[in-house]
N, C-alpha and C positions, 0 to 999 in steps of 0.2 A: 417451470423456470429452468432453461438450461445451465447447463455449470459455466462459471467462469473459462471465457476464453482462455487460449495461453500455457493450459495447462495445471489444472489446479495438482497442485504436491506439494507437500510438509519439504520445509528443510529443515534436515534431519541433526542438529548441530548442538551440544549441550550447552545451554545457556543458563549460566548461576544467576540465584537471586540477586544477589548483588548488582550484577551486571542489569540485569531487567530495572533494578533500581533510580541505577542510575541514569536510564535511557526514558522511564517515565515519569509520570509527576507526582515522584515519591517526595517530593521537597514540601510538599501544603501548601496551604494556602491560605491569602487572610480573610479572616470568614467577618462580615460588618452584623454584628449583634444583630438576631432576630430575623434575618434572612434566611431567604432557602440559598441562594449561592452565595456563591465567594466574592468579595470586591475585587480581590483580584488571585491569579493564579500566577506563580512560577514556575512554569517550564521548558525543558533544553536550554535553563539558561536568562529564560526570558521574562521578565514580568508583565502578564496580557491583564490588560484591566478593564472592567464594565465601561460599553458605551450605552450614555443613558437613549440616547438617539436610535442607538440599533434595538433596546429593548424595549423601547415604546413602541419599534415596529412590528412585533409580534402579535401573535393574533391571540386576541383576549386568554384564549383556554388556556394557551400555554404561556403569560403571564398569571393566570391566573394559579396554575401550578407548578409554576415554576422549576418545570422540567420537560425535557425532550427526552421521550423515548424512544430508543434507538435498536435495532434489533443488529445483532451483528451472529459470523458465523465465525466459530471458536475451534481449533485452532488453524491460522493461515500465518502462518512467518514471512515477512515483518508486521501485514496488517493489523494480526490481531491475535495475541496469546495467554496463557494464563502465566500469571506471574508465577507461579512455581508449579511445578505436579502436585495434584491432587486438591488445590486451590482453587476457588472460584475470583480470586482476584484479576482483574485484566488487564493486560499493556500493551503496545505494540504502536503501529503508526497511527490506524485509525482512532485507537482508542486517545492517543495524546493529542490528535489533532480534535478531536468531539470535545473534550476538557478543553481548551484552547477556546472553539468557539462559545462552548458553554459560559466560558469567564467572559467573555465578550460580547456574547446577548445576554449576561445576568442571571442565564438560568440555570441549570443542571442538565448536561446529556448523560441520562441515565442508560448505559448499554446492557443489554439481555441479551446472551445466547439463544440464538435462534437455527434452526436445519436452513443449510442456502437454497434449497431448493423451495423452504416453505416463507422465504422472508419478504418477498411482494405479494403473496395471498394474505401472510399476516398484515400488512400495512393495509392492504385495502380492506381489510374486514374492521380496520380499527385497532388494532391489536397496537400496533406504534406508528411513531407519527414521522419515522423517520430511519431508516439502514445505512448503517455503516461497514464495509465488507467485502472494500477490494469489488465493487460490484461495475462491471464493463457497462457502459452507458449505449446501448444500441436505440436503434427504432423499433423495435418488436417492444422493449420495455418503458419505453417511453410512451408507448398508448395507457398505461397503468399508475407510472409513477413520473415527477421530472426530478430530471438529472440538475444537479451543483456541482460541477468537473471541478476534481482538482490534483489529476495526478493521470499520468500515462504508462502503461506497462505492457512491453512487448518481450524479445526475446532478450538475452544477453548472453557474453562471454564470459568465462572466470575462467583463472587461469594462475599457473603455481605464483608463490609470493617472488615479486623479481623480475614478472614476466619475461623468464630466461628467451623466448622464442620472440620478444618485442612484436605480439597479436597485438595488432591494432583497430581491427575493422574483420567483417564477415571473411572477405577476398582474402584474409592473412589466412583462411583456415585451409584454403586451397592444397593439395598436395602434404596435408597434416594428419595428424590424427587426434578427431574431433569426438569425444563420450558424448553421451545424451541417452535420457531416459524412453524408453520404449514408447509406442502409441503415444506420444504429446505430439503439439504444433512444432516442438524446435525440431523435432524430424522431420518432419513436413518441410521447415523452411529448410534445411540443410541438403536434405535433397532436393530441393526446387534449386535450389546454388550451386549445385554441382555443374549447371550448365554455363554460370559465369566462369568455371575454371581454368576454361580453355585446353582442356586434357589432363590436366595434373588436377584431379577430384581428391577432394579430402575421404579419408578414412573414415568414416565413421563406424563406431563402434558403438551397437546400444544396448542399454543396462534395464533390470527391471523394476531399479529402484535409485532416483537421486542418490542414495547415500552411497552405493555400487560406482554409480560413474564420479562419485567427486573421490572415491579411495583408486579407482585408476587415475586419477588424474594427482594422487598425493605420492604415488607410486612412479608417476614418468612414466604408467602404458602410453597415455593421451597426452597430447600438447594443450588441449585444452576441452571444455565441456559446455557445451550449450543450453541454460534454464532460463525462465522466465529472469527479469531484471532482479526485478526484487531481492527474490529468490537470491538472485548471485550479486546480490549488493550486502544480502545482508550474512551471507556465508563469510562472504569476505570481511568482516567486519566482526564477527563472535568464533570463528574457528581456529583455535587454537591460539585464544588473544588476540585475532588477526593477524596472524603470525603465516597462516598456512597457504592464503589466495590472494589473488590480487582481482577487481573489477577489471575490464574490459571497457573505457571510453568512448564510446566513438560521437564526434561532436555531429557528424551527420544523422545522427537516430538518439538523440536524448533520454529517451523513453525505452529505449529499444527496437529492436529490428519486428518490422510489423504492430509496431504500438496499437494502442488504442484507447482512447481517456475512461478514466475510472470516475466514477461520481458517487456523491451522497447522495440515494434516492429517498423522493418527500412523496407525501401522500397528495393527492392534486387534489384533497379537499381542504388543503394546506397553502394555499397561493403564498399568502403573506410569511410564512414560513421559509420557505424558498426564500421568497427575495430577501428577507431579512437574512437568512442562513450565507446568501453568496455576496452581501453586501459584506458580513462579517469574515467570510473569508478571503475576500478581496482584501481588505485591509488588516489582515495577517499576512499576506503573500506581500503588500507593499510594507511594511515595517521591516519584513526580513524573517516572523515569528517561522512560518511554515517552512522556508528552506532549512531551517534551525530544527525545525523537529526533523525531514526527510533526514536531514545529516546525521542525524540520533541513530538513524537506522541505516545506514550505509546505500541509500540512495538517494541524495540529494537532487540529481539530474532530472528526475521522473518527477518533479512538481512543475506544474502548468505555471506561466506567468500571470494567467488570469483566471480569476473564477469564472467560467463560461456556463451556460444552463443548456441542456439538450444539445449538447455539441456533437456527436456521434449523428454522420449522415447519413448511416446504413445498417 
C-alpha cells in the first residue's frame, strides 16, 4: 500500500490534554441500559442520536456485534492522535467522526491502531471491517476496498497570525519567500508554480522538518509555508492558543491546491456496510454534525458536501 498522498508529516505542535478534551467526545454519552451503544452521543457540540432505520440496515454480523471495527494509523494530526503521550486513548478528526457515525448506526466503531501500510491487507484478511486514516480514495485501491468520501486534502498555505503580507491564493506567493518541507508534494507543486509567476518566482526555502519551516516562518525568514491543509489548519488552531498562524482560504481550492478525497475504506464483503455507513454520513453532513466536528480541528473547508462512494477517478 503506498503512503498517503500529500505528504504524510506529524505536526509537530504541543497539544494539552485539555485541549484534546475539548475537541473530542470527552462529554459521554447516554448509554440505554443493556446495549452495546449509546442512544445517543454528544459531540463538538452536537447531540447525534440512533437511527433505527440506518441500523436495521446493517448487515446481520455487525448488528449482531454491535460494533465496527476500524483500523486506523496513529499518530497523523488532525486525523487521528493519542490523547496524551504515552496513552493508548484516541482523538482527532477521524476518530470523532467514527463516534458520530457509530451513534447513528447504534453501534460502536471500535478503532485499533494499525501500520498504514498494513491496513487494506488487514481488512481483506478479516482482521476489520472498516479504516479510518486520512486514507486517499484512488483506483488502484478501490479494486480491494470501497471508498465512503468524506473529506478532501491537498495542499495549503499558513501564514504568521494577521496575515501581515494579506496571502490570499498560490499566485500571492509569487516574488515571496515561501518554507516547505523537503522531498513532499508541496515542493513539487511550488515549483511547478514558478511558471505562473511571470518572472518574479517565489523563494523557496526548504526545510527537513515541518517544525524547521513553521520556526522560519515565526521568525519573518518566510512570508509564508506550504503543508498539506490539514496540517496547516490544524497548526493554526493549537499553536500557541492559535495565537501564532493564520489559515490561508482560498475559495477556489477548498480542499486545497491539488486535493483529493479522502474516504472511509469498507471491506467489499461488506456491501451493506457501505451503504449504511454513507447513508449515515450523508445525514450528518446535512444536519450540519460533520462541518461541526471539521471545525473542531481547524478545517472545516475540506468536508465534502456529500457523501460520495468510489469518487477518486484515477
Amino acid at each position: 500500500m503506498t503512503p498517503r498522498p500529500a505528504s504524510r508529516h506529524l505536526v509537530l505542535v504541543a497539544t494539552s490534554t485539555v485541549l484534546v478534551c475539548l475537541l473530542s467526545a470527552c462529554d459521554g454519552a447516554s448509554e440505554t441500559p443493556g446495549s452495546k451503544a449509546p442512544a445517543s452521543l454528544k459531540i463538538a457540540g452536537v447531540t447525534v442520536k440512533r437511527s433505527a432505520e440506518l441500523h436495521a440496515a446493517l448487515p446481520d454480523t455487525v448488528k449482531k456485534s454491535g460494533t465496527v471495527r476500524v483500523a486506523t494509523d496513529v499518530p497523523y494530526a488532525p486525523f487521528e492522535m493519542f490523547a496524551k503521550e504515552g496513552d493508548s486513548e484516541l482523538t482527532g478528526l477521524d476518530y470523532d467522526l467514527g463516534q458520530a457515525l457509530g451513534a447513528r448506526l447504534g453501534v460502536r466503531f471500535a478503532f485499533t491502531p494499525q501500520k498504514f501500510d498494513g491496513i487494506v491487507p488487514a481488512i481483506q484478511a478479516g482482521k476489520f471491517d472498516a479504516a479510518m486514516s486520512a486514507i486517499t480514495d484512488n483506483k488502484e485501491r478501490q479494486q480491494v476496498v470501497d471508498f465512503v468520501d468524506y473529506s478532501q486534502s491537498g495542499s495549503g498555505i499558513l501564514v504568521a497570525k494577521g496575515n501581515p503580507h494579506k496571502i490570499a491564493t498560490l499566485d500571492d506567493l509569487c516574488g515571496r519567500k515561501a518554507a516547505v518541507q523537503a522531498a513532499t508534494n508541496q515542493l513539487k507543486l511550488l515549483k511547478a508554480h514558478q511558471q505562473e509567476c511571470g518572472g518574479r518566482e517565489a523563494e523557496i526555502q526548504t526545510f527537513p522538518k515541518d517544525s524547521d519551516a513553521q520556526l522560519a516562518l515565526r521568525s519573518g525568514k518566510v512570508d509564508a509555508e506550504v503543508l498539506t491543509k490539514p496540517a496547516a489548519g490544524w497548526t493554526a488552531k493549537t499553536a500557541d492558543a492559535g495565537k501564532a498562524f493564520d489559515l490561508v482560504e482560498d475559495a477556489e481550492a477548498p480542499g486545497g491546491y491539488n486535493a483529493s478525497p479522502n474516504g472511509i475504506a469498507i471491506s467489499k464483503k461488506l456491501p451493506q456496510l457501505t451503504d449504511a455507513v454513507q447513508k449515515a454520513l450523508q445525514s450528518l453532513i446535512d444536519d450540519g454534525t460533520v462541518k461541526k466536528i471539521f471545525a473542531q480541528y481547524g478545517v472545516a473547508s475540506i468536508a465534502l458536501e456529500s457523501a460520495t462512494k468510489n469518487a477518486a477517478v484515477d
